[in-house]
C-alpha positions as CSV (number, residue, x, y, z in Angstrom):
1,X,6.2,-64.9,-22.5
2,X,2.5,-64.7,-21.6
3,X,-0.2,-62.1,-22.8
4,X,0.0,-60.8,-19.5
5,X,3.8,-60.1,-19.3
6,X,4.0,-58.9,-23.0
7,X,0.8,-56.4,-21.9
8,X,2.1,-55.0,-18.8
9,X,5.7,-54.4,-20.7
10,X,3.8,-52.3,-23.5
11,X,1.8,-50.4,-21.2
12,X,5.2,-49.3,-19.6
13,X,6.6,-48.3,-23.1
14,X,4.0,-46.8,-23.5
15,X,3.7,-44.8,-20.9
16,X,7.4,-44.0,-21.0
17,X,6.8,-42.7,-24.5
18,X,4.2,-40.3,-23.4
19,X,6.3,-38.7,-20.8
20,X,8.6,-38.1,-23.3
21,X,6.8,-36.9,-25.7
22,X,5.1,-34.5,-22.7
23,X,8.6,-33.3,-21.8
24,X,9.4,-32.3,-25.5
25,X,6.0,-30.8,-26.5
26,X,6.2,-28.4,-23.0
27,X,10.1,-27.7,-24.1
28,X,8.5,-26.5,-27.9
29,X,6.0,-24.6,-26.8
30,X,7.4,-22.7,-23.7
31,X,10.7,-21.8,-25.7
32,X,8.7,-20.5,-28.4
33,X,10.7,-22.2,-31.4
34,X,7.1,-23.2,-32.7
35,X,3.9,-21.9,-33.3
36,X,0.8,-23.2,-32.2
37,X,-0.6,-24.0,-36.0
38,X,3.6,-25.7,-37.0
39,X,3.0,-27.4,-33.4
40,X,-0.7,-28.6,-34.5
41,X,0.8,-30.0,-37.9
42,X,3.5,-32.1,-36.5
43,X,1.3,-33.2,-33.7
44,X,-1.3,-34.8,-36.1
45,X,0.9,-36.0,-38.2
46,X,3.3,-38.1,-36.0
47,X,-0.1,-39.3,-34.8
48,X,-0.9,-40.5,-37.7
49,X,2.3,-42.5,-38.3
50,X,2.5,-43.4,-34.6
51,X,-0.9,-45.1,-35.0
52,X,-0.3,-46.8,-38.8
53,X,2.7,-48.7,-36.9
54,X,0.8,-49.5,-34.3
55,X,-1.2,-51.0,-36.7
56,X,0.9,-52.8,-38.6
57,X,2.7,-54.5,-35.5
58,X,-0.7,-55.1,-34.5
59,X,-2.4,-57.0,-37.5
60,X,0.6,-57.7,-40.0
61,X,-0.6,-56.4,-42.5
62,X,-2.0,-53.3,-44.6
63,X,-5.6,-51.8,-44.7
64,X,-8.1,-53.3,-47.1
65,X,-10.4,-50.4,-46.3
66,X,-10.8,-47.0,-45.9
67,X,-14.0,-46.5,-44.1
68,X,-13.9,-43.0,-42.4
69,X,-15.9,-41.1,-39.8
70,X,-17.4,-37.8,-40.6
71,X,-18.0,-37.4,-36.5
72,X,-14.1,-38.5,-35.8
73,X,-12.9,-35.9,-38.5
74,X,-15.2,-32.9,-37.2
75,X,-13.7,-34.3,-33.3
76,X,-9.9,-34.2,-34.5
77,X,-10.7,-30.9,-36.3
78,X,-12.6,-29.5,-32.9
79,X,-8.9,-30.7,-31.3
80,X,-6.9,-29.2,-33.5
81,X,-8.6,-25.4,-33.9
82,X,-8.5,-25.2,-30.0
83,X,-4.9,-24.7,-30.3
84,X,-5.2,-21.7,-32.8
């Protein structure tokens, strides 16, 4: 397969992916089984995972370092208090 074939068939994963993942957050959330702050939690957290795989297909192997971002973490935080 070529980069563009193996490109064009991610972007369709992972586009199939998000509508899922759309469909299931809007069932949560309108049925009231969660609440926003449970909702929050879970969201960050499979994020988290979701993008650790990502990396790990990606690169084949682990971090060597941990550099973070003090304006990233005040963005997700921004993110996650608007749905309190």
């Amino acid at each position: 397969m070529n980069m563009k074939t193996e490109t064009m068939s991610e972007q369709k994963t992972f586009k199939q992916l998000n509508v899922h993942i759309y469909n299931l957050n809007t069932d949560i959330l309108g049925t009231g089984a969660i609440d926003a702050a449970g909702f929050i939690s879970i969201r960050l957290v499979s994020g988290a995972v979701a993008l650790f795989l990502i990396f790990l297909l990606r690169t084949k192997h682990l971090p060597t370092t941990t550099k973070g971002s003090w304006f990233a973490g005040f963005m997700l935080f921004l993110y996650a208090i608007t749905f309190l």
